[in-house]
N, C-alpha and C positions, 0 to 999 in steps of 0.2 A: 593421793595414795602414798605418795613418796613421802610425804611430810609425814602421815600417820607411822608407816615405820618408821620414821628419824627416832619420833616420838617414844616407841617401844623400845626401839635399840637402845636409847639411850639409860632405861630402868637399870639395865647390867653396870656391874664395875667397869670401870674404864681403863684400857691399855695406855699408858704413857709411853709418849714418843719419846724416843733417846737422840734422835735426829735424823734429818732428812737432806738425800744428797739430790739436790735437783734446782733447777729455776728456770723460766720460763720467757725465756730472751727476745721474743717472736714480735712482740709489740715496742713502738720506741719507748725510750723512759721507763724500761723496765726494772732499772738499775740505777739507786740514788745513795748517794752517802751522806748520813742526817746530818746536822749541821755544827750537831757536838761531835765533828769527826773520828768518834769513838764505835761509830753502828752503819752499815750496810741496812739496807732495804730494799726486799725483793718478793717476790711472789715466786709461789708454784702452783699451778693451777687454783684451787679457790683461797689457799691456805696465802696469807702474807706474813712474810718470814723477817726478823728483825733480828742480824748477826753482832755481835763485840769482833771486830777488827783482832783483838788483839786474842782473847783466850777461845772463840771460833764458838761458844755458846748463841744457842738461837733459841730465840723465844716465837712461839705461832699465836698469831692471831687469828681464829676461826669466825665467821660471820657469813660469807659470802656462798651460796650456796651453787655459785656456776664460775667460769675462768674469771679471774681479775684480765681486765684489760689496760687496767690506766692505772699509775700510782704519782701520788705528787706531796712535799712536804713541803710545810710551812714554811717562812724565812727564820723565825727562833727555833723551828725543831717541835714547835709544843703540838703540834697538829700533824697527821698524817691524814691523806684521802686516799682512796681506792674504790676504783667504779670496774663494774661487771660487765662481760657479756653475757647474752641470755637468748632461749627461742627467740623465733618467729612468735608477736603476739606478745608476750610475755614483757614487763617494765625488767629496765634493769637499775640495781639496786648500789647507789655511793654510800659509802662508809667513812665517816670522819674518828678517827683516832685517836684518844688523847697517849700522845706518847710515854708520860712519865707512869701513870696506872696501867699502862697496858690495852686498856679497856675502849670499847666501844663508845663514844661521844655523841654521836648524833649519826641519824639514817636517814637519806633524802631517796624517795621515791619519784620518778615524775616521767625521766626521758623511757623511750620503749626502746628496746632489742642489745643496745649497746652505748655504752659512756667511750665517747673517742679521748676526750679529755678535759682535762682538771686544773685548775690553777688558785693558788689562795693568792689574797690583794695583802699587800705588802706589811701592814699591821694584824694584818689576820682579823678584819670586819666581817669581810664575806670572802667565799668560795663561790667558782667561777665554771661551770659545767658545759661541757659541747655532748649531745648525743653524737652518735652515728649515722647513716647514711638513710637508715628506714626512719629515722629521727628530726633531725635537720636543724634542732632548735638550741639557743644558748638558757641558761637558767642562768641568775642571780640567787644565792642564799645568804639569808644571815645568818653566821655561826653565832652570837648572843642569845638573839630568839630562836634558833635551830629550824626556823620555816623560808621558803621559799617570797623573794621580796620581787621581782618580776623576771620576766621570761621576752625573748622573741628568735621567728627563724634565724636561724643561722647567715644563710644568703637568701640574694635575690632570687626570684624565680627562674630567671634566665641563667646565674652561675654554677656550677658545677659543682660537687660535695665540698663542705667543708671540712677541713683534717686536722686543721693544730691550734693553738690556743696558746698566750702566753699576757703575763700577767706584769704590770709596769710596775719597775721595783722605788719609784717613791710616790705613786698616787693609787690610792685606795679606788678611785673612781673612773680609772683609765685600764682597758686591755685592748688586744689584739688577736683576730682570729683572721685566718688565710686555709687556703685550699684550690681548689683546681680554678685558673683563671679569678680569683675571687679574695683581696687584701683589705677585712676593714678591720676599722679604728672606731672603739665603743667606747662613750661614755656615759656613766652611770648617773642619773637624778634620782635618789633615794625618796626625796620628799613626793613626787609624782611618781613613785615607782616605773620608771620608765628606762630604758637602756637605747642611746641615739647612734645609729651605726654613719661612719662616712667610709666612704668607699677611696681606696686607692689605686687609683688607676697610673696601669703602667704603658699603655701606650700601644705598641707595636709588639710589644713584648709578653705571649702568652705561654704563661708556665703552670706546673701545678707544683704545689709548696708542700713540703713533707714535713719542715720544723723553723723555729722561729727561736731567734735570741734579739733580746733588748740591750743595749751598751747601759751603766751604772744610770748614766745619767739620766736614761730615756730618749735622748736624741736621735739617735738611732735605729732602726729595726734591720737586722739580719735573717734573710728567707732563706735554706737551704730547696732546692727544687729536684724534682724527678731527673733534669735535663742534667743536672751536676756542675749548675754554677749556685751563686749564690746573687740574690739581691738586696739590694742597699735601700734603705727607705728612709726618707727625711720626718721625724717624725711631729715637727712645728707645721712646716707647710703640708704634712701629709701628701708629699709628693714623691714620686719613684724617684733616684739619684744616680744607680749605679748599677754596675754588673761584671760578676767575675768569674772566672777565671776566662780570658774572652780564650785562649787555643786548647789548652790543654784541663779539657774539662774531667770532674770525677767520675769515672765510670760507675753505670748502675746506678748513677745519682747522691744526690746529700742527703744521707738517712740523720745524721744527729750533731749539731752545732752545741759549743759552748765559750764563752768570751772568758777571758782573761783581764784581770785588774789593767794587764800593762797596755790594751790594744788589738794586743794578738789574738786572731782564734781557732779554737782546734777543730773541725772538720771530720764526720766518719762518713767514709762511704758506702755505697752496697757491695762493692765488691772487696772490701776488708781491710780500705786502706784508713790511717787513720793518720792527720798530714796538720800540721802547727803552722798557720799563715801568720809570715812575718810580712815586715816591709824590705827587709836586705834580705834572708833567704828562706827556704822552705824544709823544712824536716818531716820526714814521713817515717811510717812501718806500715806492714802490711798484715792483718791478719787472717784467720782460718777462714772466715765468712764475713759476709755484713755486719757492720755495726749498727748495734739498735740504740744505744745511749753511750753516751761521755757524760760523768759523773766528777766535780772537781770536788777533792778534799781540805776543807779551809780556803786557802786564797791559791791553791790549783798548783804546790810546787809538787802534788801527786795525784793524780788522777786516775778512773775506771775508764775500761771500755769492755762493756760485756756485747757479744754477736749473738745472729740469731739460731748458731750450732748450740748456743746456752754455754756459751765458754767464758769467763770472768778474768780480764787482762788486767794487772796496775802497773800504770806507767810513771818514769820519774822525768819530768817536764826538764832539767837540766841537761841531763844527757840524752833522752826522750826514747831509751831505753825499758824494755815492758817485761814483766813476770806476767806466766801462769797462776791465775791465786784460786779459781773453782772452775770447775769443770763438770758436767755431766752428759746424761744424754739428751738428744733432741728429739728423738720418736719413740714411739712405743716398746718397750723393754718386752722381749718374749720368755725369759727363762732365767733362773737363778740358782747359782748350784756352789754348795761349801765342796772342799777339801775335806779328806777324810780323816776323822777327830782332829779338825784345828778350827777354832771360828774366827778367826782373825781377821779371815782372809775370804771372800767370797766375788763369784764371776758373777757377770750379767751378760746379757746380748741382747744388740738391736740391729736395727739398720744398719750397717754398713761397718760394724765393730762390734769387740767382746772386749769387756773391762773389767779389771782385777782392783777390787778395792782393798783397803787397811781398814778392816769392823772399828777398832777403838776411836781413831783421827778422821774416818771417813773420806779420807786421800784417796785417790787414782793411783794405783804402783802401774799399772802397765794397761796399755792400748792397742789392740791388734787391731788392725784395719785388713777390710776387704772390700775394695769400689765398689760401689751399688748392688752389692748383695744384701741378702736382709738374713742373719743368722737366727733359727726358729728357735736351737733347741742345744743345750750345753751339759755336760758332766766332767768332772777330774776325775781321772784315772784314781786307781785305790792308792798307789804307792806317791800318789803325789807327781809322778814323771811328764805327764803330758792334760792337756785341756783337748777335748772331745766335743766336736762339734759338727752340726748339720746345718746347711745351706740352703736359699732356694734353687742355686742352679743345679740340685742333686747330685752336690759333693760332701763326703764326710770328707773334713778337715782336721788334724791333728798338731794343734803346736806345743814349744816347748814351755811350760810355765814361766820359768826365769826373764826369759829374752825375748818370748811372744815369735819364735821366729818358726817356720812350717818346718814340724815334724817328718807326715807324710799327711795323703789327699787319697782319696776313694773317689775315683770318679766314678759318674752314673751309677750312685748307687742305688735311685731309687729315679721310678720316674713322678711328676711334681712335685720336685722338693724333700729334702729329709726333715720330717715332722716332729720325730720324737728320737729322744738316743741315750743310752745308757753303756756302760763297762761291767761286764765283770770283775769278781774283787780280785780275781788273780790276774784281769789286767789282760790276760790273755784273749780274750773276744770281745768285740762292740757288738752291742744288738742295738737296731734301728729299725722305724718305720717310718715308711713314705707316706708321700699325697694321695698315694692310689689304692694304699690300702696293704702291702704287701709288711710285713714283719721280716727280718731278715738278718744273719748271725753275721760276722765276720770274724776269721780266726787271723791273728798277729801275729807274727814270730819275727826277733830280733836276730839279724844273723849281723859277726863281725868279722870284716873280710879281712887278709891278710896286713893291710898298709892301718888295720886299728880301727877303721872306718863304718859305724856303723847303718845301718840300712835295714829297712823294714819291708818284708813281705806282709802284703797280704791278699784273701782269699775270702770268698763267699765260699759257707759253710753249707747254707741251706737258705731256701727262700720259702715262707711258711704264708701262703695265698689262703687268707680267710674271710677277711674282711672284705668289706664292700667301699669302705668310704677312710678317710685320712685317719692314719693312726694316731691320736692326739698324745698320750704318755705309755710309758713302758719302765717297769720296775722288775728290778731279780729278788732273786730268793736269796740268803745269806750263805747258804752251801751250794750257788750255781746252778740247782739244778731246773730249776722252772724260773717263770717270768710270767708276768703278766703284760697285757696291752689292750688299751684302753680304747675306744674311734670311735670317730663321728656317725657311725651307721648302726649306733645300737648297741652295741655286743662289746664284753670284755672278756678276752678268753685268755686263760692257764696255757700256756706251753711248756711241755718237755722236753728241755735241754741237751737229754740225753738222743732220743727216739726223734726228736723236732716233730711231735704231733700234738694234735690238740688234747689236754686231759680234759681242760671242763670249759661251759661256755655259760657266760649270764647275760641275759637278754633284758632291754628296758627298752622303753618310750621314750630316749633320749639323745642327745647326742653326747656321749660321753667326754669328759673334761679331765678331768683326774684320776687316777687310782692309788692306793697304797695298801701295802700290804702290814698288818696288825703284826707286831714283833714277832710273837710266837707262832706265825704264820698257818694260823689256824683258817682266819677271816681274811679280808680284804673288804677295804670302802672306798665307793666310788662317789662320781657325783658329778653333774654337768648340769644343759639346760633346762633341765626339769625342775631346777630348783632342789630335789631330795638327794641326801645325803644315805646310800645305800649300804646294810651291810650283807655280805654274801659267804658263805661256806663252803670253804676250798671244796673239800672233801665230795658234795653231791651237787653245789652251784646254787643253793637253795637263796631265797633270799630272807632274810633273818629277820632286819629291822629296819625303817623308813623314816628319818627324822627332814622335817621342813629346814632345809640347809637355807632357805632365804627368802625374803619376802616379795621381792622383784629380782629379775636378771640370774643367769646363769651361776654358777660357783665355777669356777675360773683354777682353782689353788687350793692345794690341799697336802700339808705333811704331819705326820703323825711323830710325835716325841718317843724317846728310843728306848724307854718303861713301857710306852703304849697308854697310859693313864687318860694322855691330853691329846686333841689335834685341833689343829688350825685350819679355817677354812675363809676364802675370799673371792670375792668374784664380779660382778658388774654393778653388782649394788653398793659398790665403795666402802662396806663395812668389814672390817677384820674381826672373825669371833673365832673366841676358844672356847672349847668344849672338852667335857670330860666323856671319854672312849665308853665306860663302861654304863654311865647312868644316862649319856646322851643330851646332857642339857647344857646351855651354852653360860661361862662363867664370868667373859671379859666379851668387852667388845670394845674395837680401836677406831675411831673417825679422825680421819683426818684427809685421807685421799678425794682427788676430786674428780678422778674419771676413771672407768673401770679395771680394776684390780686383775693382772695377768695373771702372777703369780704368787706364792708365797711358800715361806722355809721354816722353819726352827732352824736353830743353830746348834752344832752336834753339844755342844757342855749344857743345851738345854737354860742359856743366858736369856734371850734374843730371841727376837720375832723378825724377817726382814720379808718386807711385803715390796713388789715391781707394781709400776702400772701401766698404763696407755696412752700419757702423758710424757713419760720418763722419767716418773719421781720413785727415787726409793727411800723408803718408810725403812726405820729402821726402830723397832721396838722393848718394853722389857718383856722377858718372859714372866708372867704373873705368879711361875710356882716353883 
């Protein structure tokens, strides 16, 4: 069913992406610097993104039609791999890359549910595939002949999952796979197609192994482990050697190892520390969360550490001193809101933060943080003075733009959660609806006390109980005087601003998702889980028109351009389509997202499409007309 609509959506013109602020840190090795130290490689959920270090251009690669889990480059750079997760049931699907075309190289089908990981053999023969845990097995492929040359499980029946994978950098026919309690050593007979596993056993000593590094020469094998030492493996005798740090081990474990030319190696942990073992001393930094990968550039006198907050660190190995260089979020983005006539500039919010971006560069200007809150629902005030925001502990929040620092706070203003929130354009009232269904004014007034000091009252105006169920959006009129609001229980109802009474109500079979009001504020369209995209007549509530807003899942997202000509709609079916207002048919349509579409904007100069998702990626588009 889903493939059939790919299939149709695709007939339409296609939105091109202008860029996307996101990555998706959550897996190790999610973060590689090609080898022409000139390109960044990373994913966001199905999309694998291929950055220039220097002029911040990204190119996307689209194939994969569920999360990337794994990504791995070749030792020339000529080759990229990327393996998917996928259902229950369902194969998941590796991707080989030819780097210099861009383009799709070969597609190995075989392991089920999940690719753990990847590795090419050191001339680029074959690629080196570990499923996952519903999986259990290794593959052989030859990149030449692009088919599968033999297979076998992973482990013994009696060891426990296997987890990492790594590839000997001067023998084509030698690798290494380790995981819980379980360290072997493969090698490859091409002519019998056969792959001979020996076991490394370590004795007294059970761990489970989260990453592996090999020394130049192969002599060596390096195990990062859950427990936060590291083991040492003889790789002639295949025998266990060693173990460290015997006191003062890594908290939360060794998430990602990488060796140095000279010896030395760098270390990240789970709890964010990321620590350069010397033989004379030790150099550490700490960062925001877990490290998921260290990424060396050329021979490592710079190197990545991206976490699994999706935050991207570069460090200079000399003074071992670290930059911020990408940033995004790590859970599902609820809301997006411009500034009034500027597009420069737009918020987002999630979990635990609101974030002020730069449209042109795609930079982070400012980061509010609120500890394990989850922010539902954002607006800028019309003068630009303050950012407006609702909470789930059912606080309206108000901070300063510039400095991100609290305004004022509306406590209890709603009971579960403030759902939806809007300004009016004189700035003078917030209207807001909660989880319970209430609608509900707030009136501002700025008083300045004698010492200069300014300070904000404020005051519940009215509480307008009509709904039944969460208020999901809420829009005004351009002269103040009415509003609409949108909820979960069916009904989107006109209120009077003036009187706070209902003027009109429109009732669907839905749970309502969006609404917006048509410039010359005649209409208003809505549109939620039913899939239609409705249009309704202020004036008696009638319902006018009924277009199939999507062919699976909800619509999510909806804003209309400030002619009225065009709107955009998006929602769980991860397609962005534009449509023209008046003839109702859809012009563009944008694919790129990999999990359901929260929200979406035009941008006020009418440039720009910028689409949220579920994931934490944001799309950021051209406007087609």
């Amino acid at each position: 069913m889903a493939h059939e609509q790919q299939q149709e959506d695709t007939d339409f013109e296609r939105l091109e992406v202008q860029g996307i602020i996101g990555f998706n840190g959550s897996f190790q090795g999610s973060f590689n610097v090609h080898p022409d130290k000139q390109h960044l490689v990373y994913s966001i959920g199905s999309t694998l993104v291929i950055e220039e270090i220097q002029s911040r251009k990204q190119c996307f690669l689209h194939g994969h039609h569920s999360d990337i889990a794994c990504i791995t480059i070749s030792k020339s750079g000529r080759f990229i791999a990327s393996g998917q997760i996928t259902h229950m049931g369902f194969k998941a699907d590796i991707i080989v890359w030819d780097f210099e075309s861009r383009q799709e190289y070969a597609r190995f089908v075989l392991h089920k549910v999940k690719i753990q990981g990847l590795a090419f053999s050191p001339n680029e023969k074959f690629l080196v595939s570990l499923g996952g845990q519903d999986d259990g097995s290794v593959v052989i492929w030859s990149l030449a002949k692009k088919e599968a040359i033999c297979g076998s499980p992973a482990q013994s029946k009696s060891a426990g999952n296997t987890r990492c994978l790594a590839y000997a950098h001067n023998s084509d026919y030698l690798f290494v796979t380790a995981g819980e309690n379980n360290i072997r050593v493969w090698e490859l007979d091409v002519e019998n197609r056969k792959i001979r596993p020996t076991e490394v056993g370590t004795g007294q000593t059970k761990r489970i192994i989260t990453c592996l590094a090999l020394t130049s020469d192969d002599r060596t094998l390096f195990c990062g482990t859950t427990t936060g030492d590291v083991l040492g493996i003889n790789m002639e005798s295949r025998l266990f050697q060693s173990i460290g740090p015997e006191k003062e081990k890594f908290s939360l474990g060794v998430t990602a190892l990488a060796l140095l030319e000279t010896g030395d190696f760098l270390i990240g942990a789970g709890n964010g520390m990321v620590q350069i073992m010397r033989a004379s001393e030790q150099t550490q930094q700490k960062l925001d969360s877990g490290v998921s990968s260290l990424s060396l550039r050329g021979k490592g006198h710079e190197f990545y550490a991206s976490t699994e907050k999706s935050q991207i660190y570069k460090f200079n190995l000399a003074d071992f001193s670290h930059t911020l260089v990408n940033t995004c979020h790590s859970s599902a983005i609820n809301d997006i809101a411009f500034p009034f006539g500027t597009s420069d500039l737009f918020a987002t919010c999630s979990y635990e933060d609101i974030r002020v971006w730069h449209t042109p560069t795609q930079k982070e200007l400012l980061r509010i943080t609120v500890p394990n809150m989850t922010c539902y629902a954002i607006d800028f005030l019309r003068d630009g003075s303050g950012i407006v925001s609702g909470w789930d502990d059912s606080k309206i929040r108000v901070f300063f733009p510039e400095t991100g620092r609290l305004m004022y706070t509306i406590n209890e203003a709603h009971k579960k959660g403030v759902t939806a929130i809007t300004a009016t354009s004189d700035c003078g009232r917030i209207i807001s609806g909660g989880g319970e269904g209430q609608v509900r004014v707030w009136r501002v007034q700025e008083r300045v006390a004698k010492s200069g000091q300014k300070t904000f009252v404020t005051e519940l105006e009215e509480a307008m109980k009509e709904h039944a169920n969460a208020v999901s959006c809420i829009r005004v009129s351009k002269d103040n005087t009415q509003c609409v609001s949108a909820s979960a229980d069916g009904s989107c109802i006109v209120w009077d601003l003036k009187t706070f009474h209902r003027k009109q109500i429109m009732f669907s079979k839905t749970l309502f998702r969006c609404v917006c009001f048509e410039p010359e504020e005649c209409q208003v369209i809505t549109s939620g889980t039913d899939r239609k995209i409705s249009y309704w007549e202020l004036y008696d509530g009638t319902l006018v028109r009924e277009l199939d807003g999507s062919r699976s899942g909800s619509v999510n997202g909806m804003d209309i351009s400030l002619d009225g000509q065009y709107f955009v709609t998006a929602g769980d079916d991860k397609i962005v389509k534009v449509w023209r207002y008046a003839q109702g048919d859809v012009t563009h349509v944008g694919l790129g997202h990999s999990s359901p579409i929260m929200r979406a904007k035009i941008c006020p100069n009418n440039r720009l499409i910028v689409t949220v998702s579920d994931d934490g990626g944001i799309f950021v588009w051209k406007f087609p007309f």
